[in-house]
Structures are given as structure tokens and as C-alpha cells.
N, C-alpha and C positions, 0 to 999 in steps of 0.2 A: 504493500500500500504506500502510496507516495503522501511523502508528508505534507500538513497542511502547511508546513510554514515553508516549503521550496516552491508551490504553486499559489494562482490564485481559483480561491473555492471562497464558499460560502457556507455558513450554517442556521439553525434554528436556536432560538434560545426556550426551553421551556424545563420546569422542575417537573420529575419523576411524579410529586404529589399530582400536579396540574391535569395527567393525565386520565380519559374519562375511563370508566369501568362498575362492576358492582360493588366496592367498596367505599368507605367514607373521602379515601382519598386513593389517587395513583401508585399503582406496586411494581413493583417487579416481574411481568407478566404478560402475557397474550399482548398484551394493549402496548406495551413497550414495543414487542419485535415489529406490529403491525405500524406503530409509530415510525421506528426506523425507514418499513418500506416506501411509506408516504412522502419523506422529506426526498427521499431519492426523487419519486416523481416530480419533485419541486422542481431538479437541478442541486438541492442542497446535499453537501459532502460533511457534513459537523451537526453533531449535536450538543447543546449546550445545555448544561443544567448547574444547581445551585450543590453546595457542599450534601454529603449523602450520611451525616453521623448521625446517633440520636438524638434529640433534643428534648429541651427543659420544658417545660409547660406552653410557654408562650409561643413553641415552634420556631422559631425562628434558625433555620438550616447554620446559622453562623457563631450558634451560640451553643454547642455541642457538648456532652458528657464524655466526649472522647474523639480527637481527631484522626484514629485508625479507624474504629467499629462505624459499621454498616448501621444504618437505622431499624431494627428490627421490624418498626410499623409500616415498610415498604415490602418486604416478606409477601408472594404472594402464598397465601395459605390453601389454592385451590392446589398445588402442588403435592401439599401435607397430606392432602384426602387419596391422591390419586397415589399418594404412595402406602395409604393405607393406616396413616399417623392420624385423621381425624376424617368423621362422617360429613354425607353430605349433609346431614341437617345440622354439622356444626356450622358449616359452612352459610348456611341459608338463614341460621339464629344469629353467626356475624354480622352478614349483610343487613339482615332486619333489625342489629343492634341488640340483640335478647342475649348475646355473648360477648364479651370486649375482648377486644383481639388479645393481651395478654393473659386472659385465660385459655383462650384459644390455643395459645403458643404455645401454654405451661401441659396441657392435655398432647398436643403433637408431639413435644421432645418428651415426657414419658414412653411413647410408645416409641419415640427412635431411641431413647438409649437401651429398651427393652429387645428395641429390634440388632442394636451394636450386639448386644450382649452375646447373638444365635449369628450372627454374619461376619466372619472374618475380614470379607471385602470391607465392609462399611467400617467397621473396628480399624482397622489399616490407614482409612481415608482420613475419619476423624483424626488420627493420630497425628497422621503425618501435618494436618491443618492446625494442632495444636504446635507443632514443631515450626512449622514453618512461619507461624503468629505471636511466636512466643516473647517477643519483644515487645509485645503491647495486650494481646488477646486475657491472658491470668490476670493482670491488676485491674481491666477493664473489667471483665464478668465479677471477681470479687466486689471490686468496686459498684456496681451495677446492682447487686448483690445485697450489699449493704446498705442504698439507696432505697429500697424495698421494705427492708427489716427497719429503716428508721425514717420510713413515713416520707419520704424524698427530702429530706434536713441536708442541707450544705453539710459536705465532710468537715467544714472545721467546728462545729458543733457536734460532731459526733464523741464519745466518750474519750476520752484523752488517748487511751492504747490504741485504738482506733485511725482516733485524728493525726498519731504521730509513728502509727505503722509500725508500732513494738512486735518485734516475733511471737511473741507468746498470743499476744489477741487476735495477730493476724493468721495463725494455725489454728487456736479455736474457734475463731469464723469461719474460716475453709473448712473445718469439720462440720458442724453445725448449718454451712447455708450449702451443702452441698447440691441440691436439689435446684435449689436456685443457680448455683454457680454454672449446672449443668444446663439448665436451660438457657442459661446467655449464650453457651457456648455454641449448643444447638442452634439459638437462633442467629448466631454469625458464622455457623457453617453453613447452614439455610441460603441466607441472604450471599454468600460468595459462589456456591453452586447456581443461584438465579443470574447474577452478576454476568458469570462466566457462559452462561448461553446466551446474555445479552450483548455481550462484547462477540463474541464468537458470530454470531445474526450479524452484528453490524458488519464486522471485518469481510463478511460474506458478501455482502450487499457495497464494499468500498465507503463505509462512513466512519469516520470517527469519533471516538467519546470525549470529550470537551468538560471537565473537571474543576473543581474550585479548590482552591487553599486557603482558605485564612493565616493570613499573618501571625495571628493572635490564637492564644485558645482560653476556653472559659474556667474564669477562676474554679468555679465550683466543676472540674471535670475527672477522668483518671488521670489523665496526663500532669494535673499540677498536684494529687494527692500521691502519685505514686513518685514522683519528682521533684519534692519543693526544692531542692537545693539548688534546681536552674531558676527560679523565678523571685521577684522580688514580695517573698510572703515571709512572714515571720514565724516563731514561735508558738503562736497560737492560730496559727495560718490563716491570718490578715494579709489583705495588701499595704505592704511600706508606701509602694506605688504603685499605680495604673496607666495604662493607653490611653491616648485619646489625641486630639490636634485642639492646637490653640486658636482664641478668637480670628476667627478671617469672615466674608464676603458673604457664606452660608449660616454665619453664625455670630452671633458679639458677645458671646459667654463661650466658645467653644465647645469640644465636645469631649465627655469624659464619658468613656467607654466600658471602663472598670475592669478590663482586663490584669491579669497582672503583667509585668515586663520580664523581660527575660535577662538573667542573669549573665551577659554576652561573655565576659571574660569564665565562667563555668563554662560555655557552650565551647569555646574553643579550647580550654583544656582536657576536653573530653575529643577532640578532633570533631565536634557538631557531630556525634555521632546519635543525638536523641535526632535530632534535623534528619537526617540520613535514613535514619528507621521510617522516621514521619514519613519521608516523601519518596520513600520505598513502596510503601505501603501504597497510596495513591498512580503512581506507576505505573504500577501491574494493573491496577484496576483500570486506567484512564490513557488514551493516547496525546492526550495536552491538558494541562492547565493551569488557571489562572491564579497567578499570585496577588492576593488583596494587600491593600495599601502598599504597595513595592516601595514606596518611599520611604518605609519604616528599618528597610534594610540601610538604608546610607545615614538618615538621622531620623528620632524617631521625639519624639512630646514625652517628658516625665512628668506624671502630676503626682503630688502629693496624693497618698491613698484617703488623708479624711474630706478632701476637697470633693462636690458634690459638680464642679462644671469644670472646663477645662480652662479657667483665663490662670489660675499661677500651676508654671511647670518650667523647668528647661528641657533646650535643645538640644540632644545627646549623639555622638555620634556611635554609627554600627559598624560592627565587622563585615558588613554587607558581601565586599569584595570578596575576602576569606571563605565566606558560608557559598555561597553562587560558587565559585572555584570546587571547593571541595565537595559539594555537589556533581559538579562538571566531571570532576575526577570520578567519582565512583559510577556516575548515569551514562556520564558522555554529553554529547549537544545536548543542552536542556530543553525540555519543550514545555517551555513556560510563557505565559504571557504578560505579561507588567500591567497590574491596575495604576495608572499615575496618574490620576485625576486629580484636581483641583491644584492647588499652589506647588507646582514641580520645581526647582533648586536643576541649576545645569549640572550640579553633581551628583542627582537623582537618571539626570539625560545619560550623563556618561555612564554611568551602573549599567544601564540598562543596557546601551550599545556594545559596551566590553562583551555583554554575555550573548551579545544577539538578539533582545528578546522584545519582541515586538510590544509598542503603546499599544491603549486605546484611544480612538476618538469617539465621540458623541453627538449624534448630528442636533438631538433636540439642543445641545450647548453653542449651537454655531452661528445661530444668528440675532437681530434685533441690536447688533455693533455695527463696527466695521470690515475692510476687508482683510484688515490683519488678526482678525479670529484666527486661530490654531485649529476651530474643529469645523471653519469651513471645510467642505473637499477639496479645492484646491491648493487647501493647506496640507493635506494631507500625504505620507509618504508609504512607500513598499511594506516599510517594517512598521506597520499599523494592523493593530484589527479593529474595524468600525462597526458601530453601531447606533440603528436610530434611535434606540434607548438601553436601558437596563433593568435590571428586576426590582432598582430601586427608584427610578421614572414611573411615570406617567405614559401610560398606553401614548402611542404618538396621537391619536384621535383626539384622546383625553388632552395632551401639552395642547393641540394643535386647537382648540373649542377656547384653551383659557389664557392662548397666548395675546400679548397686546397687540394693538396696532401695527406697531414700529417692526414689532416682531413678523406681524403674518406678510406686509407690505415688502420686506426684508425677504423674506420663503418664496413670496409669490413672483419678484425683479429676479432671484439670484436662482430659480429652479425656473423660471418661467411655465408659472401653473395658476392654478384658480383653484377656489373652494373645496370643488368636486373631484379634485386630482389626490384628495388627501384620503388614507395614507402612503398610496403607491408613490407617490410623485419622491418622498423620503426614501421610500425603499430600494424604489431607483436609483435615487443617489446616494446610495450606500454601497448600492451592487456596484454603479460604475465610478465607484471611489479609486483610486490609487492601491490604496489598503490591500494589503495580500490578504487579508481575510475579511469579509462583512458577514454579522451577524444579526439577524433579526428576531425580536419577540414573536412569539406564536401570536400573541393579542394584535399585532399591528397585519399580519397576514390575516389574520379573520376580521380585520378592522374596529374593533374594539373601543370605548371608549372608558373614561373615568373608574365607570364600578368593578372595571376587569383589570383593573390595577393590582400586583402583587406586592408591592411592601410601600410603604410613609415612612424613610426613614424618621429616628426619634420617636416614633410611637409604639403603642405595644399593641393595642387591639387593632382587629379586623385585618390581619396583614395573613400571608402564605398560605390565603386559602381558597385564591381563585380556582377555576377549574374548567377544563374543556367538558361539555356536558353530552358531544360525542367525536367519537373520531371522523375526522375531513375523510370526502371518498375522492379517489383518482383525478375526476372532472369536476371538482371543486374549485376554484376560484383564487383561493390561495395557493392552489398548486399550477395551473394553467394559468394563470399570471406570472407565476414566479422561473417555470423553466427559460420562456424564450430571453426573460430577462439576465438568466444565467448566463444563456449563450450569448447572448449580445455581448457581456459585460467579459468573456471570456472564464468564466468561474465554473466551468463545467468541463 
């Protein structure tokens, strides 16, 4: 398969949840592979989607319990039935809600460790997924684990032995939740068996999977309880400090994230080798993806941990260089993409160029100035991937209903279009952008407006829960619009 980043292609942007089916939300499933074949008829080579970990109540794909594990609530469990792990009327009391999925889950892995127990082959399999995970997989499921038995409570309120990972309490829970530990495990062998017929589909079909990273990971996750000594958390595992950017243009209190920070000089006396495992991990699973706030590798915002916004912090510098290198060493060419939006530093530009690793542009960000905007198109270069928006925009329909004057008047001289051209008229000029890669939101192909909008950032409710409510057919409108525009634009 020829890489996205030596040719120019295009892709689709949409989160795994988004996808339609009998579920509450998008799984891993029938509906995936079928998804895959659709984009094809587009002309699109890429799929895009949001980080794929567990998350906290609020959902939000970027604030994850662990930056290795699969999200188990993507699991499709009509899988479980056909393997004889649960009936069809579990199945049918999930869909009608009379069962939640994890009990669902907790009934199928009894009957597959029941089923390890008689099956050599599957006993072999497991194993060897335990060995081959074992750099993240055991502290996550205990961890996971212990999330359950104490009511979803933040690890650093958990009893002291607990919170401070004493051997002795961390043996007595691995005794005591075994049941539990065994079903984590189950359900991220599960979710990498589905994974692996998805990537396989795709590779068949010439598309690839298009991946996220966060920069950051979530205080309350495994990766900072089984690790505090890289991050800046204390003794009672507090953050000292937190992530976040100081006041600029989006904001005059800035923005405090609440992540903790990473201990950079720990990261390099270990050779980044927690880094390494990290995006090991993602990898295997993913043909490209995208590194969130890239900027945070060259210098990054320290806020004070009791600080509630981000205006007092300093500007720290990172190992950026060193971490990207030793990456480059063990992966090879990285197939990463650089999130560098908003206030770039040309020593953020340079980063990025040493490694190869293509910006983004943003067309909703391009007009309503002048013509030395950056995210006009013919500002745009090769080592770009464009898009008319992101998961945290505004459907283009939706920016495009609430944009000013100056703005539509700008759209309509610089695309020469009217009204009725929107949203193709963006989408075109993304396809025939510069940009070795243009990606598009599924909401902008189906034309969409405001309430099909997937996150606000700074908000917590009503976000990552839109959703296709059925899959597009062949001679659908977003597909037969979108091939010949491939080929015109050379993307196919």
C-alpha cells in the first residue's frame, strides 16, 4: 500500500461511535467494514477517527483511562453470540437496553475463559496477547479493576496501599479482583481480534486507518497510577502542575487542561522508552496518526496545579527533538501528522520539518482577513493535510449559516460561489488544495448543519454523541459528488 504521505489522497473524518447500527452507539463491526467500502466509492483513501481508549463518564475520546486499551464499549458483542459467549436474546435485551453492555461483557468473558480453559488454541492466543501487551495491558485491567470495586473514585483517593502501588495490596487485589481483572483482559483481546479484521478489510480495499494521539494523558488514568514518577504529581498524587496554553485570541483566561506534565528529564533517562511503548502500541493498530498539540513537544504552558485557568504559568522548553529522533530510531519514517494550530513559534515550524511531518490547515480558519491568511489555499503547501473543519468545528453548514458578512462576502470573491454552493464549494477547495492530504467530516459530505456538530470545545455536555442514523448507499450524493472531484483534484 502506498503511503498517504508520498501521494496525494484524501480521506473521511468520522469517530467509530458516529457510526449507524443496532447499538446505542458505533462498534466495531459489520457497519465498520461496510463503512470502509463506501469511502472507497467516494474516491477517499483515509479514514479518520478520534483516539479509541476508554473513557471517563463525560466520553470525551481524549480524556482516556488509559492511552494503550481499546475502549471496550466499541466491542461488537454480536461477535460474542456467534461464538457462542452470549445468546441472542442477550443481544436483543442490549439493544433494547434491559442489559448494559458491561454486564453483557462480564457474562461473555465467563464463558470464554470457560471456553480457554477446554481449547488449547485459544489458551495459546490469549497468552501470547498477554505477552505481547505486557507493557501496559496488567496495570490497565488491575487498574480498571479497581475503578469498579471503588465506585469509579480517582486512584489518588483510593486507600493509601492502593494509591501508592505497595506490593503487598497490589497482590491482594490481583487475588481478590481476579474475575474482574479477567474480564478486562477479555474485553481487550475482544476489541484487538475486531480491530484486526478491520485493519485487514481496509488494507484489502487500499484504505488507511488514520489515528489520534494525544499529547497528554488523563490524570486520573493507568498510565499516571502505574507511573507517577514521569509526571509532575506528588505524594498524594496531586498535580504540582498541569497542561494547558496561556491567554491568546480564543481565550483571555486561557486554558487549563488539568492534565499533569511530564517529567521530561525522567522521560529521557529512561531512553522515552514509556513514549516508545505508547506509540508502539498505536502503530500496529493505525497506518498514520495524528499528534495533538505538537507544539507541546518544543515548549509547552506550566500552570501551577491549584490554578483553576491558565493566565499564571511559564514557558518550558521540551526534548521534542530527542523524543521524535528516538522514535524515528526504533519506527523508522514516522507517520505522524502535526496538530499546530493556533499561535505556532518558527521553532515549533522547524520541529516539524526536521521530522517530515506534515501541518494542518483549516479552511473554516481562512477567511473574513486578508490574503496573507496561512489557511487560505493558496497558502497552502505539499507537507499539509487540510481540512474544512475538525471534530472540534462546526459542521461547515453550521460555521457557514453563522459566519459574518465580511466572512461569507470573503468565501463567496475568493471560491467564487453563492449560497447554494455550500458545503461543496469548501470541499472542493480542500480536495484541490496543495495539501498532500485533504480530509473531510462525514457531516459536511451529508451537509449537515449546527445540531450535527461533534464537540464545543470547553464544554462538557451534549458533545461525542452525534451519529449517522444510517449508512450512505453507493449512489448517494456524498459519494457521486465526491469521486469525480477526486479525480479532478488528482487524489485518487
Amino acid at each position: 500500500m502506498t503511503s498517504c504521505l508520498e501521494q496525494r489522497q484524501s480521506g473521511v473524518l468520522l469517530h467509530l461511535t458516529s457510526l449507524p447500527g443496532p447499538f446505542k452507539h458505533g462498534v466495531l463491526g459489520e457497519e465498520a467494514l461496510q463503512f470502509i467500502d463506501q469511502i472507497v466509492e467516494g474516491g477517499y483513501r483515509i479514514w479518520q477517527f478520534l483516539p479509541l481508549g476508554p473513557t471517563h463518564s463525560h466520553g470525551s475520546p481524549y480524556e482516556s483511562l488509559s492511552s494503550s486499551a481499546g475502549n471496550p464499549d466499541l466491542i461488537d458483542l454480536r461477535m460474542a453470540e456467534q461464538k457462542g459467549w452470549l445468546t441472542e436474546k442477550d443481544i436483543e435485551d442490549v439493544i433494547q437496553g434491559d442489559l448494559c453492555l458491561a454486564t453483557a461483557r462480564a457474562k461473555a468473558a465467563l464463558h470464554f475463559w470457560q471456553e480457554v480453559e477446554k481449547n488449547e488454541h485459544l489458551e495459546e492466543k490469549i497468552k501470547s496477547f498477554r505477552q505481547e501487551n505486557e507493557a501496559w495491558l496488567e496495570d490497565y485491567a488491575l487498574f480498571a479493576s479497581l475503578k469498579i470495586v471503588h465506585e469509579n473514585m480517582a486512584w489518588w483517593h483510593w486507600p493509601e496501599g492502593l494509591r501508592d502501588r505497595q506490593s503487598a495490596a497490589l497482590k491482594e487485589a490481583s487475588h481478590t479482583l481476579l474475575a474482574h481483572i479477567h474480564q478486562v483482559i477479555f474485553e481487550q483481546f475482544l476489541f484487538t481480534e475486531q480491530w484486526q479484521t478491520i485493519k485487514e478489510h481496509a488494507e484489502s480495499r487500499g484504505v488507511q486507518l488514520f489515528g489520534d494521539l494525544p499529547i497528554y494523558v488523563a490524570h486520573d488514568s493507568s498510565d499516571v497510577w502505574a507511573n507517577r514518577e514521569l509526571f509532575t504529581v506528588n505524594e498524594e498524587g496531586m498535580c504540582d502542575e498541569v497542561a494547558g496554553v496561556p491567554p491568546d485570541y480564543f481565550s483571555e483566561t486561557g486554558q487549563r487542561w488539568g492534565n499533569p506534565l511530564y517529567l521530561w528529564d525522567k522521560m529521557q533517562d529512561s531512553e522515552f522508552s514509556w513514549w516508545i511503548e505508547r506509540v508502539r502500541v498505536q502503530v500496529k493498530r493505525m497506518h498514520m496518526l495524528r499528534i495533538d498539540h505538537f507544539r507541546g513537544l518544543e515548549a509547552y504552558w506550566a500552570i501551577p496545579g491549584h490554578r483553576e485557568d491558565g493566565i499564571e504559568g511559564e514557558w518550558r522548553k521540551a526534548p521534542g527533538d530527542e523524543l521524535l529522533q528516538a522514535l524515528q530510531d526504533t519506527f523508522g519514517q514516522l507517520p505522524l501528522i502535526a496538530e499546530d494550530l493556533g499561535l505556532i513559534t518558527e521553532e515549533v515550524h522547524i520541529l516539524r520539518k526536521k521530522f517530515k511531518l506534515p501541518g494542518m490547515k483549516i479552511l473554516q480558519f481562512a477567511f473574513g482577513g486578508g490574503a496573507d491568511n496561512p489557511y487560505l489555499p493558496h497558502q497552502h503547501s505539499c507537507d499539509m493535510v487540510t481540512y474544512t473543519g475538525t471534530h472540534d468545528n462546526d459542521t461547515t453548514m453550521g460555521w457557514w449559516q453563522a459566519a459574518s458578512d465580511d466572512e461569507r462576502q470573503h468565501v463567496k470573491a475568493y471560491l467564487g460561489v453563492s449560497d447554494e454552493d455550500m458545503p461543496w464549494s469548501m470541499i472542493r477547495s480542500a480536495l484541490a488544495s496543495p495539501a498532500i492530504l485533504a480530509i473531510i467530516p462525514m457531516q459536511d459530505l451529508l451537509e449537515l448543519d449546527t445540531q450535527s456538530r461533534f464537540n464545543i470545545p470547553g464544554t462538557l455536555n451534549n458533545n461525542w454523541c452525534w451519529r449517522m442514523q444510517t449508512m450512505p448507499e453507493s449512489d448517494d450524493k456524498c459519494w457521486t459528488h465526491s469521486r469525480p472531484l477526486n479525480e479532478l483534484y488528482g487524489r485518487i
